[in-house]
C-alpha positions in Angstrom: -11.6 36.9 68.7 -9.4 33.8 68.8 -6.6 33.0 66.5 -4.6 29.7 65.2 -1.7 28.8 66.4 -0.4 24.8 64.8 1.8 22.1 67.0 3.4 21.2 63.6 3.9 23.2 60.1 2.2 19.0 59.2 -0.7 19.7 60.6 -1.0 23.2 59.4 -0.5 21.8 55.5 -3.1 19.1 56.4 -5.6 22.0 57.3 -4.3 24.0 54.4 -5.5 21.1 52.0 -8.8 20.6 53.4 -9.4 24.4 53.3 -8.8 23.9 49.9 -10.5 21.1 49.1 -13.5 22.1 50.7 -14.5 25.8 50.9 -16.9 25.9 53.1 -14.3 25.0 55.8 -13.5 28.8 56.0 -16.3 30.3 56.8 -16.6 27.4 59.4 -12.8 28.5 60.9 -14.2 32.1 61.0 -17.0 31.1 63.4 -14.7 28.9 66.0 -12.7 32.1 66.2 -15.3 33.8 67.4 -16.4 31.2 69.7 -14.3 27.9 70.1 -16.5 26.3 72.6 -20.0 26.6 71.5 -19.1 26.8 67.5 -19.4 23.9 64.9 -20.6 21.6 67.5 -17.6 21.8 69.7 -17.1 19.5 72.8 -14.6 18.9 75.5 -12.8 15.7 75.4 -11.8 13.4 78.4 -9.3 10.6 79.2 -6.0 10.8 78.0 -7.1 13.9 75.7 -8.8 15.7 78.6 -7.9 19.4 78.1 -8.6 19.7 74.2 -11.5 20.5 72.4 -12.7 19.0 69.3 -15.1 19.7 66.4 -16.8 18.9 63.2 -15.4 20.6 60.1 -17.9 18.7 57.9 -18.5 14.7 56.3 -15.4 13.2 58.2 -13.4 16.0 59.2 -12.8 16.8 62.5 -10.5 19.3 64.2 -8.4 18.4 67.7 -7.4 21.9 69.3 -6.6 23.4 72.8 -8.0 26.7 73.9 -5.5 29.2 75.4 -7.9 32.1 76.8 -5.6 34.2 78.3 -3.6 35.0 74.8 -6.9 33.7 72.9 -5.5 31.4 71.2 -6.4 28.2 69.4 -3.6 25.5 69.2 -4.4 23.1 66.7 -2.8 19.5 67.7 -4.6 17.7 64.5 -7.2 17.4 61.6 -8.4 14.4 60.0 -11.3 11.7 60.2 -12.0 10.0 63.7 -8.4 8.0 63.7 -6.7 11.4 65.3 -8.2 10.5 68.9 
């Protein structure tokens, strides 16, 4: 199993809120952890974000991360509507 790691404590808060605001968005964490490249319709991105993942959280909410297999962790670099690419 995977765990979160944040760039920023801002984008942790910003995560924080819509965990808040939206419950379901737990239960949708839990299952990334488990698999953070198959789970919540996750996809590789390319161009200048080659190297991170990203992923739908629900409405307009989508979640920018890097994987880190060997110390399986997820870095999170952003969450917010389509404006964070």
């Amino acid at each position: 199993m995977y765990s979160f790691y944040f760039e920023t404590k801002r984008v942790e808060k910003k995560l924080e809120y819509y965990r808040h605001v939206r419950k379901d968005i737990a239960l949708k964490l839990e299952r990334l952890m488990l698999d953070p490249r198959r789970a919540l319709d996750a996809h590789p991105l390319s161009g200048k974000l080659q190297g991170c993942w990203s992923c739908w959280l629900g409405s307009n909410i989508r979640l920018l991360y890097v994987i880190d297999d060997l110390e399986k962790k997820i870095v999170v670099i952003s969450v917010g509507d389509h404006t964070i690419y």
